[in-house]
Every structure is written in C-alpha cells, then in structure tokens.
C-alpha positions in Angstrom: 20.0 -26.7 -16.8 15.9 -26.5 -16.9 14.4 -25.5 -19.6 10.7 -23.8 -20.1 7.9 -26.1 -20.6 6.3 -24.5 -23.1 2.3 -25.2 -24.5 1.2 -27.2 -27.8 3.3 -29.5 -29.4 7.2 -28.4 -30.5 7.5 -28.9 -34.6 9.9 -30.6 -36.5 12.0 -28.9 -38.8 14.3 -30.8 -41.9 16.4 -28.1 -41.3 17.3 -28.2 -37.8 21.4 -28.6 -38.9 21.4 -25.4 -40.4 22.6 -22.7 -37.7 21.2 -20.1 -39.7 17.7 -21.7 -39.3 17.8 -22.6 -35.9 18.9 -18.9 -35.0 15.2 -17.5 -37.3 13.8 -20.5 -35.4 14.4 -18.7 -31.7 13.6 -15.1 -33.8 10.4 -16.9 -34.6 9.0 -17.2 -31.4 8.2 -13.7 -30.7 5.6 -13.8 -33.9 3.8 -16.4 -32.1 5.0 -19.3 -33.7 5.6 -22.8 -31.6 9.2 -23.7 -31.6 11.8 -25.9 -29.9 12.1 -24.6 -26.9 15.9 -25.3 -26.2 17.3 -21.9 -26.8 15.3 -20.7 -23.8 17.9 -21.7 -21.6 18.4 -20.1 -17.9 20.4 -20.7 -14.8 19.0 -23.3 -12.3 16.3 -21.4 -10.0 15.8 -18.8 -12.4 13.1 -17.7 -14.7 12.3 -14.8 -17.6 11.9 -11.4 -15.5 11.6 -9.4 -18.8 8.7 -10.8 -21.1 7.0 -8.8 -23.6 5.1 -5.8 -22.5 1.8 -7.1 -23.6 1.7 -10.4 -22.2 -1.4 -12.6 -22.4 -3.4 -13.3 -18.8 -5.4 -16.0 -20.4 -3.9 -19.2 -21.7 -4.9 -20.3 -25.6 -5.5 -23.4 -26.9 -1.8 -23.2 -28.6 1.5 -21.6 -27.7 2.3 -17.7 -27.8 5.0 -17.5 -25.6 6.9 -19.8 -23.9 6.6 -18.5 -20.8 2.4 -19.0 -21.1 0.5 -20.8 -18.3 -0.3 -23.9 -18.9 -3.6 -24.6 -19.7 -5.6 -25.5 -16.6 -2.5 -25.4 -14.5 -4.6 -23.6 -11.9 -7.9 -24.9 -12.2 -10.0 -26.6 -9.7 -13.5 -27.2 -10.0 -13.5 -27.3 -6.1 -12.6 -23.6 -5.8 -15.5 -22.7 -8.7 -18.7 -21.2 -7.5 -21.9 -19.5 -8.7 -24.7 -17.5 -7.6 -28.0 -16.4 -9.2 -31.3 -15.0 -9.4 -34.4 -13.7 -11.4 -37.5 -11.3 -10.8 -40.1 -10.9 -12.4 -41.9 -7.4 -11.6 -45.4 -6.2 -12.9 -46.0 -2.2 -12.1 -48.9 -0.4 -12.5 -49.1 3.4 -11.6 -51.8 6.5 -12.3 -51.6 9.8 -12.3 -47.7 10.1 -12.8 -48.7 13.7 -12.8 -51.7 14.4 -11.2 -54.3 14.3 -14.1 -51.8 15.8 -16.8 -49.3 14.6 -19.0 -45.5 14.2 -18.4 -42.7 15.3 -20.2 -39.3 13.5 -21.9 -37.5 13.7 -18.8 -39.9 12.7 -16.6 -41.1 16.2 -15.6 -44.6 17.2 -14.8 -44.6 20.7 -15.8 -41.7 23.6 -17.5 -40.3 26.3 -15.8 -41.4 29.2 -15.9 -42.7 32.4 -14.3 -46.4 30.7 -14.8 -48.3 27.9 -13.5 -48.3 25.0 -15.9 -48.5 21.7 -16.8 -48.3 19.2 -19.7 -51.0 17.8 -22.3 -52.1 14.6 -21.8 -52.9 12.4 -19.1 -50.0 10.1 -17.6 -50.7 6.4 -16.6 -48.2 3.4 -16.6 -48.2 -0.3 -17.2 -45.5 -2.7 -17.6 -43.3 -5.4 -16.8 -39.8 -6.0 -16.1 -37.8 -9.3 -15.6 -34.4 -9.0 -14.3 -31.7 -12.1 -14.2 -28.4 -12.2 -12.3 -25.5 -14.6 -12.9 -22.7 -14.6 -11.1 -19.3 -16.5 -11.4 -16.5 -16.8 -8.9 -13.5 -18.8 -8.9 -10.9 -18.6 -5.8 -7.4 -19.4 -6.9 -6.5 -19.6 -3.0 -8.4 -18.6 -0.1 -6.8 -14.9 -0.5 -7.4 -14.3 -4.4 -11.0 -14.2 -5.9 -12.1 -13.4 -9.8 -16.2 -12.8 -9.8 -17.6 -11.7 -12.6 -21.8 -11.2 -12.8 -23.8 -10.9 -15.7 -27.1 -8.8 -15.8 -29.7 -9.2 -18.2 -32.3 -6.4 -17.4 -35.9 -7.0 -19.8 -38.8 -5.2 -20.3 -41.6 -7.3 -21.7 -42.1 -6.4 -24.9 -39.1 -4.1 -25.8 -37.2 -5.7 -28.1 -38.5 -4.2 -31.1 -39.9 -0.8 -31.5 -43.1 0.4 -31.2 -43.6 1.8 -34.5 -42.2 1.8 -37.9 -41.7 -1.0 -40.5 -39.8 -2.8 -37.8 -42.0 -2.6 -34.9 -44.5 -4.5 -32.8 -46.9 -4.9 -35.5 -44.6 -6.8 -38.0 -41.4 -8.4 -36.5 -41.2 -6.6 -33.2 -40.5 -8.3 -29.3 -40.7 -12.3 -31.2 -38.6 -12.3 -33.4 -35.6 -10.3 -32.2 -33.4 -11.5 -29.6 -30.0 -9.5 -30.2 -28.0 -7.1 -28.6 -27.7 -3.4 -30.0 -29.5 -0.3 -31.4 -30.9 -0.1 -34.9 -31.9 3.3 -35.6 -34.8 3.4 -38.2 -36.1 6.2 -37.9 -35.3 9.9 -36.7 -36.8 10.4 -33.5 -36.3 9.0 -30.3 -39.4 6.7 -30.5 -37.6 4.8 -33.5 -34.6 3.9 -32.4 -34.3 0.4 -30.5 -32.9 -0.1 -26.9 -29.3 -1.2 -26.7 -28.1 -4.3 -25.0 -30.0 -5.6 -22.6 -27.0 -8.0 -20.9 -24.7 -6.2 -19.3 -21.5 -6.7 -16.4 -22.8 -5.5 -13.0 -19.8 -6.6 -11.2 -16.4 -8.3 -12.7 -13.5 -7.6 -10.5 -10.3 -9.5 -8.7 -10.2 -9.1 -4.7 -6.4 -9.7 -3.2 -7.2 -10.4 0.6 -4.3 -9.3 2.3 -2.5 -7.4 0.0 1.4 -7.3 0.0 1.8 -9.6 2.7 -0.4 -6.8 5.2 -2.7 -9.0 7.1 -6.1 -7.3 6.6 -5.7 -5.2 3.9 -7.3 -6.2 0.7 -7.8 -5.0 -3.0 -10.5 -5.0 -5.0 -10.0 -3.8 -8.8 -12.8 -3.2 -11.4 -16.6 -2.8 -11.9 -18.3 -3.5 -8.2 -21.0 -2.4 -5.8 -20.5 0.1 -3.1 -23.0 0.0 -0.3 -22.3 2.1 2.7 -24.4 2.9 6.1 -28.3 3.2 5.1 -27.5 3.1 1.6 -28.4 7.5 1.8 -25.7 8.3 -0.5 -24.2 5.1 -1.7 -26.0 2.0 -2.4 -27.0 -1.0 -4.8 -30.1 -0.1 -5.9 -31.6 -3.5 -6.6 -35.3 -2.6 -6.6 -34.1 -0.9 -10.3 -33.7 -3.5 -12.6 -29.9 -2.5 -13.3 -28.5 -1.0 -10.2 -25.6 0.7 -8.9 -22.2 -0.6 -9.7 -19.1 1.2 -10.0 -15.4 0.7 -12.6 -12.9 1.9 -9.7 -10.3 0.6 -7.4 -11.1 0.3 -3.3 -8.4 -1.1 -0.8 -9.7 -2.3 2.9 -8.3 -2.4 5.9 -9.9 -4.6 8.5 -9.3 -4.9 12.4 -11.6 -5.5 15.6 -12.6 -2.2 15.9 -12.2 -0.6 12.7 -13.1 -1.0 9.1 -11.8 1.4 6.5 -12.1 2.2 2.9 -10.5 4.0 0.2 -11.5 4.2 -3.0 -11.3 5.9 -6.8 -14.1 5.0 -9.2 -15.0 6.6 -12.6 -18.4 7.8 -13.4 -17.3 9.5 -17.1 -14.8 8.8 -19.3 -14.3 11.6 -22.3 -11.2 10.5 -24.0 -12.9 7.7 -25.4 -15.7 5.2 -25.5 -16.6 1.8 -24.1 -15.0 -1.1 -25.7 -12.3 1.1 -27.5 -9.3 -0.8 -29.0 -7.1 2.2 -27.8 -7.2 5.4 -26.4 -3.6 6.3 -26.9 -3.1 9.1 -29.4 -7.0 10.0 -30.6 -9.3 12.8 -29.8 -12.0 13.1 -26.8 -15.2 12.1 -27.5 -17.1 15.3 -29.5 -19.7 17.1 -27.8 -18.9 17.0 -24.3 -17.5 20.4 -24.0 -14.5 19.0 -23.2 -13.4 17.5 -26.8 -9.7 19.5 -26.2 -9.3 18.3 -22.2 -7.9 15.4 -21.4 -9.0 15.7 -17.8 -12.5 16.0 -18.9 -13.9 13.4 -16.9 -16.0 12.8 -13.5 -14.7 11.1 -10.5 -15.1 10.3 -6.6 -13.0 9.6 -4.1 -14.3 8.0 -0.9 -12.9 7.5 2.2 -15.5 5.5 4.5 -15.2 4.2 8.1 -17.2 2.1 10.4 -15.5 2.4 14.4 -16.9 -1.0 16.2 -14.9 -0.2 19.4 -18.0 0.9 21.5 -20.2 -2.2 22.0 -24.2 -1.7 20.7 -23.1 0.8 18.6 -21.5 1.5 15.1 -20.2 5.0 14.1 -19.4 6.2 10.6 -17.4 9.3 9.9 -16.7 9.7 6.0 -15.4 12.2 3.5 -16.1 12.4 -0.3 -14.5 14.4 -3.1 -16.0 14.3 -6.1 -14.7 16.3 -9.4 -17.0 16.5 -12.6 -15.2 18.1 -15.1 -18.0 17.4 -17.5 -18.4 20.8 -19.0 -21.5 23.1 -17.2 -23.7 23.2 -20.7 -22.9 19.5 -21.0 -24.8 18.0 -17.6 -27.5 21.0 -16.6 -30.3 20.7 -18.7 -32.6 21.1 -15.3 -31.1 23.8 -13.9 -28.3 23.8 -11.0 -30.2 20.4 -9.4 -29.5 18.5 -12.4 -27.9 15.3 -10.8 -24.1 15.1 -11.0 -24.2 18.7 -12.4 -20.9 19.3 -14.9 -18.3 21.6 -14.2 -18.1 21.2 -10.2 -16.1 20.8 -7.2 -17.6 18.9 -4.2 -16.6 17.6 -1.0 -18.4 15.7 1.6 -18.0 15.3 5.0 -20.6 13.0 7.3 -21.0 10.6 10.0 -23.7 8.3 10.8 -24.2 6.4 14.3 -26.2 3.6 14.2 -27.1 1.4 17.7 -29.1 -1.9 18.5 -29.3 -2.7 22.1 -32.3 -5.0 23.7 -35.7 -4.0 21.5 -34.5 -0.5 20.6 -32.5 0.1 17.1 -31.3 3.7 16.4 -29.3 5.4 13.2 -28.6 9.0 12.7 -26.9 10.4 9.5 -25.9 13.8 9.2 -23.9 15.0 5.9 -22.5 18.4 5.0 -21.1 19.7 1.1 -19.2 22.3 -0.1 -17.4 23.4 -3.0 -17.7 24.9 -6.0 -19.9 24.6 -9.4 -20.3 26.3 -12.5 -23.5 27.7 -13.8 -22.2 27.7 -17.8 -25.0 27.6 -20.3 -27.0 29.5 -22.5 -27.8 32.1 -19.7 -25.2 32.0 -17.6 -23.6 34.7 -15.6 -21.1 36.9 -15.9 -19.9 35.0 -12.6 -18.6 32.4 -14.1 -17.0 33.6 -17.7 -20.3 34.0 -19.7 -21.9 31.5 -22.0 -18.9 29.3 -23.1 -16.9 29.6 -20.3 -16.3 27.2 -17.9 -15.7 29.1 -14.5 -16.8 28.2 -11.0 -18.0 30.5 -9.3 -21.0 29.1 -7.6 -20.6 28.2 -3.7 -21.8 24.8 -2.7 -22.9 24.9 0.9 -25.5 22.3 1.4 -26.5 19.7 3.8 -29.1 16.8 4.9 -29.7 14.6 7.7 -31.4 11.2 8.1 -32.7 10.1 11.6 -34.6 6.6 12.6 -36.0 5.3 15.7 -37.2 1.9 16.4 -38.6 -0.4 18.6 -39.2 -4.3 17.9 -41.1 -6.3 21.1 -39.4 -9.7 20.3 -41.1 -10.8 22.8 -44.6 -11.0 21.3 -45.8 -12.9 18.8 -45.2 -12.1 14.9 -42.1 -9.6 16.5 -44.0 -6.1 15.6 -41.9 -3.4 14.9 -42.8 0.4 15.4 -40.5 3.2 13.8 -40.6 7.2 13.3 -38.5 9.1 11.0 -37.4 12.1 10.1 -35.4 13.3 7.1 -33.7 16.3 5.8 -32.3 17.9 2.5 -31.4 21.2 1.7 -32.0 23.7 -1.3 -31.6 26.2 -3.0 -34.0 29.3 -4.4 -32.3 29.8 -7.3 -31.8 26.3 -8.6 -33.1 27.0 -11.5 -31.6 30.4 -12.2 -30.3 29.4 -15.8 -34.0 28.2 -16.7 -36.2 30.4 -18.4 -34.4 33.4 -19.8 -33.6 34.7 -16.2 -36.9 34.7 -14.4 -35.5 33.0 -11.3 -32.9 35.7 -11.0 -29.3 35.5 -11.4 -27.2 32.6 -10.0 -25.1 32.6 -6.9 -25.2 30.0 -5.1 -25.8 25.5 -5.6 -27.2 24.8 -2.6 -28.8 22.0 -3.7 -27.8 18.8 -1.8 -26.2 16.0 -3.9 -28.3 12.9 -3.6 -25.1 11.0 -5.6 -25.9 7.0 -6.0 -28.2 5.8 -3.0 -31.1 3.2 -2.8 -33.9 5.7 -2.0 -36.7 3.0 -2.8 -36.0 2.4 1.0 -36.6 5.8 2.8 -39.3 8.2 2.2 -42.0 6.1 0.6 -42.3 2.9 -1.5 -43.5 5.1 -4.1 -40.4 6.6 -5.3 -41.5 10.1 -5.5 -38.9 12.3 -3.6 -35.2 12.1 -3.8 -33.3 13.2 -0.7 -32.9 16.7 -2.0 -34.8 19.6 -1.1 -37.4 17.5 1.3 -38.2 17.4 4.6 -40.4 14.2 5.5 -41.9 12.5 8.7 -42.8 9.5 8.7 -44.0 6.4 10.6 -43.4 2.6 9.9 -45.3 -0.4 11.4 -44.1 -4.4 10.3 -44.6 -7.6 11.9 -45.0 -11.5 11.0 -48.0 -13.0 10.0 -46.4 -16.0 10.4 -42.5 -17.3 10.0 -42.8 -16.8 6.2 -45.7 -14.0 6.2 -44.3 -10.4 6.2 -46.4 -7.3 6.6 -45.3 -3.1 6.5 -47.6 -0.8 6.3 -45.5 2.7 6.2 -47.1 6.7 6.3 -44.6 9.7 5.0 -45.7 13.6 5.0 -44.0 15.0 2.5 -42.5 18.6 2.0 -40.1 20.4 0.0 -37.2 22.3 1.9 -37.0 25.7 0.0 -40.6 26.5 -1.7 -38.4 27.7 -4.9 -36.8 24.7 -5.4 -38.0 22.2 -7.2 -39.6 18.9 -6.4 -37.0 15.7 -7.0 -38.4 12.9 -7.5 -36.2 9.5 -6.0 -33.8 9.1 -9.6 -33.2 13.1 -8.8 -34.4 14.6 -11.9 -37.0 17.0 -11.6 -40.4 16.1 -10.8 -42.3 19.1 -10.9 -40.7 23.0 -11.4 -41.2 25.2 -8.8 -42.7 28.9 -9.6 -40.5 31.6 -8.8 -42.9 33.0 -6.4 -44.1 29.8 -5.0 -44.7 29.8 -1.2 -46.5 26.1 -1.0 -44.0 23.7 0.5 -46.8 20.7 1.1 -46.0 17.8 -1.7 -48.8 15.8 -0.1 -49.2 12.3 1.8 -47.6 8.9 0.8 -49.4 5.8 2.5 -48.3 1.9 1.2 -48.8 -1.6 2.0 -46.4 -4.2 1.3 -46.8 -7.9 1.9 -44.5 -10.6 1.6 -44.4 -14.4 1.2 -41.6 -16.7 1.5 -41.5 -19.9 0.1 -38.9 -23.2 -0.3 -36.5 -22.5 2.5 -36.0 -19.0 1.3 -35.2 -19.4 -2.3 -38.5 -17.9 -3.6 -40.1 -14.8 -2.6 -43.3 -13.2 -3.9 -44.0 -9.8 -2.8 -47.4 -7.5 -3.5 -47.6 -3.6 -2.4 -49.7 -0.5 -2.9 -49.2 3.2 -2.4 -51.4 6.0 -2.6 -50.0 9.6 -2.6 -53.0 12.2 -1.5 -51.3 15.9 -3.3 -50.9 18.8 -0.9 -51.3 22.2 -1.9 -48.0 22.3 -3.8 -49.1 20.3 -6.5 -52.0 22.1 -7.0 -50.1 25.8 -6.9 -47.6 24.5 -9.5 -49.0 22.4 -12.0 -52.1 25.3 -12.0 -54.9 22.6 -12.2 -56.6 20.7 -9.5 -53.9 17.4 -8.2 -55.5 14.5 -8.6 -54.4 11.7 -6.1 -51.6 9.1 -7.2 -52.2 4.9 -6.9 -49.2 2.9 -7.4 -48.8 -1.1 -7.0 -47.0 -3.8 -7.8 -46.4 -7.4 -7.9 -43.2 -9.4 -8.0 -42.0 -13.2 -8.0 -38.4 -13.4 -6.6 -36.1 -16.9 -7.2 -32.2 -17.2 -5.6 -29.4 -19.6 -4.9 
C-alpha cells in the first residue's frame, strides 16, 4: 500500500500506543498540524479526489495538508524567464487651452448657452519615469504563469505640494511608500496612491482540454486588436491598458478567433477584499442594492488569413454598464463608458500589404440603449432617480489608411494619407446646463472604449475618435539604419458642430455652444525623430507638435485661440 509523502518533518509522539491519541492525531491534521502520515492510507493507483474546499496553490515552508506539493517539485530554473524595461519621458506643453485656463477635468470652457472660458493661463511641465518587470515561468511548453509589475512615477510626486507635509518640508525625498495620506480637505492635499501596480498577471493553458489550438488565458492582461481603434495597450501612457477577464483562442491556418469576458467595475466590493460573500455593495454608486451593478464587455474578435496579402477582421462587442446614469455622466451623454447603458458593436477591418502598397480600412457600427438619469433628466427615462433607458444609441465611425513605402530607395521613405471618422450627437449634452441643449433623445455619440489613439490623428493627443472627422498625411523614412524620421500633418474637425470637442482620453476638451455652427478644430503639424542604439536595447526619441486653432476654438471659448506647442523627449531601455 503507498502512502502520501507529506512536507516537513513527521513528529514524535510518547503517546503513540494510546488509540485514543492516534485517532485526535489523524483529527489533527485538518487544523494544520504535521502528523504521521500512516492513516492516509489508499488503494494502490489511487489518490485523495476529495480535499478540502479551500486548498492552498502555493506550497509553505511546512506542512498543511498532506496532499501539498512538494516544495520545488516543479521548479526549473531552465523554464524561468524575465523581461523589462524603463522610460524616462520629459513633456512640455503651452497653451492647453488656448491662452485660458483649464478646468478639474481637463476641460477648457463650461457649458452653457454662452461663450466662455476659464481664468488663468494653462502651461505644463513635467516628467514621468515608467518601469516594467515582467516574470514568466513555463511549467511545460503548454502552461505559462507571467505576472508584470508596473511602477508608473512622476518626478516629484511623492509628497504633496502643500501643507505641513509637502514639498517644502518632507515632500518627494523622503517618502518612498505606497498609499494615500489625506491631510488636508481638498483634492490638492491628498497624496497619490500606489505607484506599483500589476499590469498583467495571468496563467495561459495552450491547448486547452486536449483541443489542439485552443488556448486559455485567465486574469489581468492586454488586449490589442487590429489598429489598436478600439482596443489597444496604450503604452505611450505611463500605465496603460490592461484588462481582469478571461479570453479563450482558437488558432488554425486561416483563422484566428477570440472570445472573451473582462470586468471594467466591480460594485459589490473593493479591491483586495477578504470576502465579498454576504456584505453590501459599495455606497454611492447608485447601485448600493444591485448586485448586478457592475460594467462589462464581451468580445468576439476574428482575423480570416485565408486570402493571401490580405487580413480581414469582422468583430462584435457587447458591453453592459450597469453603473447607475448619475453615477458616470458628469459630461453630459459623451462622458466615456457612460452608466446605465446597453451597447453593441459590430465592425470589420481589412487590412492588405502587397509589393510597396499597405492598406487598412475599419468601419464600426453601435447600437443600443443608454439612460440619460441625472439631475435633469427626462421624463424619458423615469425622471431624476430613475434608472430607465430610453435613449437610442445609433452611432458609427470609420478609419481608412493608404500607404506606399519605395523599398527600393535609400532610407525606405514611406508616404501615407488618411482619413478618419466619428459620429455625434447634437444633444450630447442635453442634461448640462439646466436644459439649454434641449431635451434628450438620442446617444449618438460614438464610444471610443480603450484604444491607443496617441497613434492616429496627431502626436499631440488632442482628439479622441469621437465626434471628428480628420485628414491627414504622413511622410517617414531612415536617416540611416538606426535614424528614424516622421513628420505627420492632420486637419482637424468636429463631426456635429453641437457636440463637443474630445480630446484623445475622451473627456471633454472644449463644450460646444448650443448654437455653434464652427466645425474647424484647427491644424496639428509634428516632428518626431528617433535614435536607436546598442543593438536595439535603447532608444531615445525627441518630437514636436504645433496645433494652429481654427475658427471653432475661437467661437467657443469667446476669446482669440492662441496656437498650441507641444514637445517631448524620452530615453527608452529593454531586454
């Protein structure tokens, strides 16, 4: 008969002869104790089917169970691996909004029936230093654990900048901690949270249940999907995207497919709970007495290879936000990831390389339904408190590149024209301003949901891919095999002149008038040069942009624009 090789060292009892005792002995062992493990006794070519419900994943330096791994039992240094890197990013911008001042959410102006715009006069300086580790262990070429830790800085943010405790006492120095002290009442005295963070841990299962080509990947990861228009990692942000979800793959020659679930907000209780089981939601949501009070996406992505040259990508998206409608709509019915809605999404994007010519083309339709509840809302949807939708989503956007590289010449210049596309809607901000936009009907407004837009329409980050339209034209080539050169021009314009102006994070940049008729955001020029050094591993990287306000600037804000400079700097290290 085999017995159970247990962990740690069994101990001797002086009372071993006593049956009574050697029956508490056995009992023992489920309060953690480590015992003889004898009474564990099973049928050749068996094993315990039944442990306890809350078994331990992780081995401990002594015995819980007897059925723990051994220490180390599957550990080879062979199969361990890491990755890395670190950046190091000055910024410099002026005129965030065009000679005035800018508000808490990043707004230029309020809304309002009349021109406006904020005291002050907005400029920015700073620095940010983001570092990456990542860990990854393969316990067999099929199973993988990675786990990668962020730590995203700002130069001089550790302590705050006023108060007893800020930068003139023991400020940035001398703290080096994780979490917020609040010493004081306003937002200005209350000191960042953590600044290391998980950007990815998960466990990917490559061919799952014996299915050749279908693999799992469970917990917090990065979703990056076609031109990164909708879903993307956002790396020029010093956090990024990632997501806490579940995705299965299927893989053959001429088809990829995904399907995922991921949760964006979790009501019933907060990060790093001990339980959730039995407690109420978290207060304040609008939601405190629904358990199904949370926001979620599911996505179902797929990328046809059969026809050679080309790729094609039809998907579909739900996403439900059950967040209540007062709870996520402080800018009106654009507020990104609006509460209290219903969306679906249904796109396709074809992109082809053949010989010098590259080609994409992404077009995206939503509908649904969204609730307008706040402290104007309409009798639509159930009056202030209720939490109705009534409002029809019925939006749309498309994304269109052409390109031609002459790899035939030196330095490989590349020429490229664009076009891009996002609808609106005129009365976005309908539960703004006591009613001067009108009543609401409709949320035309198209979802920009979790995309790298720091790659389309301008370097400069001033329009998200909602109500736009932009053309624009891209030149790059090689100075050299490690010299890189772009030089990129974008006309911008909003799609619906009552709408308002999104910036590239999708909050509101500037509030449109209700009778505004200007449509012209203005003209986004940049320069970007880059520098590659020791094989690859270090990159340093310099641009400049210069945004030249059209007449929409000028009609809104109610003061003469004043042009926009923006550059940068950044020093880039990987392995």
């Amino acid at each position: 008969m085999d017995t159970l090789n247990g962990m740690g060292t069994p101990k001797k009892s002086g009372y071993a002869k006593n049956a009574l005792v050697q029956f508490l002995t056995v009992v023992s062992l489920f309060a953690g104790h480590s015992t003889v493990q004898a009474a564990f006794q099973l049928p050749e070519g068996e094993k315990i089917t039944n442990p306890i419900v809350i078994g331990r994943g992780i081995p401990q330096k002594e015995a819980y169970e007897p059925f723990d791994p051994k220490i180390g039992r599957n550990f080879n240094l062979k199969n361990l691996w890491m990755r890395a890197d670190m950046r190091v990013r000055p910024e410099y911008r002026t005129n965030v909004c065009f000679g005035g001042g800018i508000g808490a959410a990043g707004q230029c102006n309020a809304p309002g029936l009349v021109a406006n715009n904020l005291p002050g006069k907005a400029n920015d300086q700073f620095v940010q230093q983001m570092t990456r580790l990542g860990i990854g262990y393969d316990l067999s070429p099929d199973v993988n654990f990675y786990m990668e830790f962020i730590d995203s800085r700002t130069w001089g943010g550790n302590g705050t900048p006023v108060g007893a405790n800020g930068a003139g006492n023991n400020g940035d120095p001398a703290i080096h901690t994780c979490g917020s002290t609040l010493v004081g009442s306003t937002p200005a005295n209350v000191r960042p949270a953590c600044t290391l963070g998980i950007r990815a841990g998960y466990m990917l299962i490559r061919n799952f249940a014996g299915v050749q080509g279908l693999g799992l990947k469970a917990g917090r990861q990065y979703l990056v999907f076609g031109d990164q228009s909708l879903f993307g990692h956002f790396d020029w942000a010093n956090t990024g995207w990632s997501f806490d979800g579940v995705m299965l793959q299927y893989s053959t020659n001429i088809i990829d497919t995904h399907l995922g679930w991921f949760r964006t907000a979790e009501t019933d209780l907060l990060q790093g709970a001990t339980l959730g089981s039995g407690g109420p939601n978290i207060g304040g949501t609008g939601q405190a007495r629904n358990a199904a009070g949370d926001a979620d996406f599911i996505i179902f992505y797929n990328q046809i290879k059969a026809v050679p040259g080309f790729l094609i990508e039809p998907f579909y998206i739900y996403y439900k936000n059950n967040l209540g409608g007062g709870d996520v709509s402080f800018q009106g019915l654009g507020t990104p990831k609006h509460g209290n809605q219903t969306r679906h999404v249904i796109g396709n994007r074809i992109a082809m390389k053949k010989g010098y010519f590259d080609f994409s083309s992404e077009v995206v339709y939503q509908f649904g339904q969204m609730g307008d509840t706040a402290g104007s809302a309409s009798s639509l949807c159930g009056d202030p408190g209720g939490e109705g939708k009534c409002l029809h989503i019925n939006a749309w956007a498309t994304r269109n590149w052409i390109g031609y590289t002459a790899f035939n010449l030196p330095g490989k210049p590349r020429i490229a024209f664009n076009f891009d596309y996002a609808s609106g809607d005129g009365r976005a901000n309908c539960t703004l301003s006591n009613g001067a936009y009108g009543a609401c009907k409709t949320a035309n407004t198209f979802e920009n949901f979790f995309p790298t837009n720091h790659i389309h329409m301008g370097y400069m980050d001033v329009m998200g891919w909602k109500n736009m339209m932009s053309f624009s034209g891209n030149f790059q080539a090689r100075l050299s095999p490690d010299d890189h050169i772009e030089i990129w021009y974008t006309n911008l314009h909003l799609a619906n002149a009552k709408d308002n102006w999104y910036r590239a994070s999708q909050g509101v940049y500037v509030f449109s008038q209700p009778g505004n008729t200007k449509t012209h955001i203005g003209d986004e020029v940049d320069v970007a040069l880059t520098h590659f050094f020791m094989q690859g591993m270090v990159a340093f990287q310099a641009g400049y942009g210069h945004l030249f306000p059209g007449s929409y600037i000028s009609q809104n804000l109610g003061r003469r624009a004043v042009g926009q400079d923006w550059a940068y700097a950044q020093l880039w290290i990987n392995f």
